[in-house]
Phi, psi and omega in degrees: 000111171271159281238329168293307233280333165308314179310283191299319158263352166330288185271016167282313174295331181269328163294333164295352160268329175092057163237127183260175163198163203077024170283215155221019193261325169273040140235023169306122152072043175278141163268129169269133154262113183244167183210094156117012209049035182251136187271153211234113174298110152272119172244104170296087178276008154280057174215164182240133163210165186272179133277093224271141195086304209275354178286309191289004165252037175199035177061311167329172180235146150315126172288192174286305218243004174257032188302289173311359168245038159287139131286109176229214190265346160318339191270321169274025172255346169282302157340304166308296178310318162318324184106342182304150165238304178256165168214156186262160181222142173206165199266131135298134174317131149262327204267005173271023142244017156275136187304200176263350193284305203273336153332293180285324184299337198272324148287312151358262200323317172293308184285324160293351173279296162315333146277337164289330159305309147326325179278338179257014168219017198343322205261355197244343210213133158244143169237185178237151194278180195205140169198142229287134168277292176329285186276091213263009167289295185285351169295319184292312173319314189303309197259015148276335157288329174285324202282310230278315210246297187256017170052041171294176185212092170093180190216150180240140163219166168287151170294023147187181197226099176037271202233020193226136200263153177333307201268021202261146201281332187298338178296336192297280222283351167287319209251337149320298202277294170358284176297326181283237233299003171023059146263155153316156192216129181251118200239079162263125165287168180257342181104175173241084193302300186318338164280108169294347223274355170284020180274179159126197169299135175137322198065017170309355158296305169263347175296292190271311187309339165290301197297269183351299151005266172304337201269310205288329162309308182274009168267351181280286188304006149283290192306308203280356131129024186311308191266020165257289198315328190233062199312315193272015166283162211229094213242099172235159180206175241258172167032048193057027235002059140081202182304329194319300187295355183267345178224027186299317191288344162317326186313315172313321187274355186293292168317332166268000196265320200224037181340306187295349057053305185241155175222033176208154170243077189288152197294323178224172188280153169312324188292309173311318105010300197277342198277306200286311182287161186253155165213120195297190186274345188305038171256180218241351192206137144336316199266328186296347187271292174311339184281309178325277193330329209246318179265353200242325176111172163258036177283328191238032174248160191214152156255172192211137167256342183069023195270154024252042174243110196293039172310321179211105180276357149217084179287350172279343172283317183320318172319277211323299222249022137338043215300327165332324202252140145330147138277048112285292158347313220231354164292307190291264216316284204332308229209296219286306178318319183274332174274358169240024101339289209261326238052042174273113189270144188287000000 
């Protein structure tokens, strides 16, 4: 399909959805953020959207109930109300048991959907490219395609590639090309399905199982030595990155506690590493956010919303009203941090 005839059907699927575009009605009320009396650029690198159509070039259906991860102009009127000025937008995987024939049509397909979607909102909407993980010769292609032919910005993956971790030596020709084109890698989880013990009351498959994730990736791609091969990749991730920052420092003592255990000798302490990597803002309190700040600097915070799942429904505020942080601070979390991670000029 080429590029009118996508274009033309995008937005036939999106108008069927009852998503419009070309109103002037979301630039209606925008909230301005000043800080200091400086007006403040905000980038939500946490939200999510579908492609309408692509579960269905691999026999699937779209749900129903994923109406609301449409990008139309409601969304950027929520956005407006909020304070956001721009948002990074990425998919979470479905496609990583797919072969490579159905691989490649479903990322194509997707990642022209995001620019074209990303073209109709230029000052307001970034995406991040999407890719075959699994297969990782063509994962490296995808996102050379995605940065160079369709203008992505950074690349999103899931926190595991169907039953195999982050941290896998095969995975090495992704995470090369990753560091040769020096984008940011969004690290979301996916749950830990295979633990039963989170069903039951509670929503514990995502309450505890998204964070636990996310913990269980970027510690694999510590040990297992990813970031001494590729020292200069530039790795943030979702919900604060998961468990880490409240106990990260055990990490240091395990090889000395339990040397037979380990079978690598990394280059820095694990805690040193993590130092290194971003995290978004998606935590619940003041204090969890200053505690991200006092271990991570706020240098290395991004904000984040999870939307269009309301986990937090004023994430520029969850900032704002932070007493801990500077305004300098809390200008670099809004914003400063994330446009100069993806590049994005103001």
């Amino acid at each position: 399909m080429n590029r009118r005839n996508f274009l033309r059907s995008s937005v036939g699927a999106l108008t069927a959805a009852g998503i419009g575009f070309g109103s002037p009605a979301w630039a209606q009320g925008r909230r301005e953020i000043r800080i200091g009396g400086q007006r403040v650029t905000t980038v939500d690198v946490h939200t999510h959207t579908i492609i309408p159509g692509t579960m269905e070039l691999v026999g699937t259906t779209t749900p129903n109930n994923n109406a609301n991860l449409i990008i139309g102009d409601s969304r950027i009127a929520l956005m407006d109300r909020w304070g956001v000025d721009i948002e990074i937008l990425s998919v979470n995987p479905f496609w990583y048991s797919l072969d490579v024939d159905d691989a490649r049509r479903v990322i194509d397909y997707q990642n022209r959907g995001l620019a074209e979607i990303c073209s109709r909102y230029p000052d307001r909407l970034v995406a991040m490219t999407s890719v075959a993980l699994q297969h990782p010769e063509l994962a490296a292609e995808q996102l050379e395609t995605g940065i160079k032919e369709y203008g992505l910005k950074g690349v999103s993956l899931g926190g595991h590639v169907a039953h195999e971790e982050l941290g896998a030596d095969r995975f090495d020709p992704f995470w090369a090309a990753a560091e040769e084109f020096d984008v940011p890698i969004w690290v979301h989880p996916l749950g830990v399905p295979e633990l039963d013990r989170l069903q039951g009351n509670g929503f514990l498959s995502n309450v505890i199982g998204n964070p636990l994730d996310t913990t269980i990736a970027l510690a694999h791609m510590i040990f297992e030595g990813v970031l001494d091969r590729f020292p200069n990749l530039k790795v943030a991730s979702a919900h604060g990155g998961g468990y880490l920052a409240s106990y990260a420092d055990r990490a240091d003592y395990g090889c000395q506690r339990s040397p037979q255990n380990c079978n690598k000798t990394l280059e820095r302490r694990p805690t040193d590493y993590l130092r290194d990597m971003y995290f978004d803002s998606l935590v619940f309190t003041s204090e969890n956010l200053r505690h991200l700040a006092a271990q991570y600097g706020a240098d290395h915070l991004l904000l984040g919303s999870d939307y269009p799942y309301t986990w937090n429904d004023a994430p520029v505020d969850h900032v704002l009203d932070t007493p801990s942080l500077s305004n300098a601070e809390k200008i670099a979390i809004l914003g400063g941090n994330a446009m100069e991670l993806w590049g994005i000029s103001a």
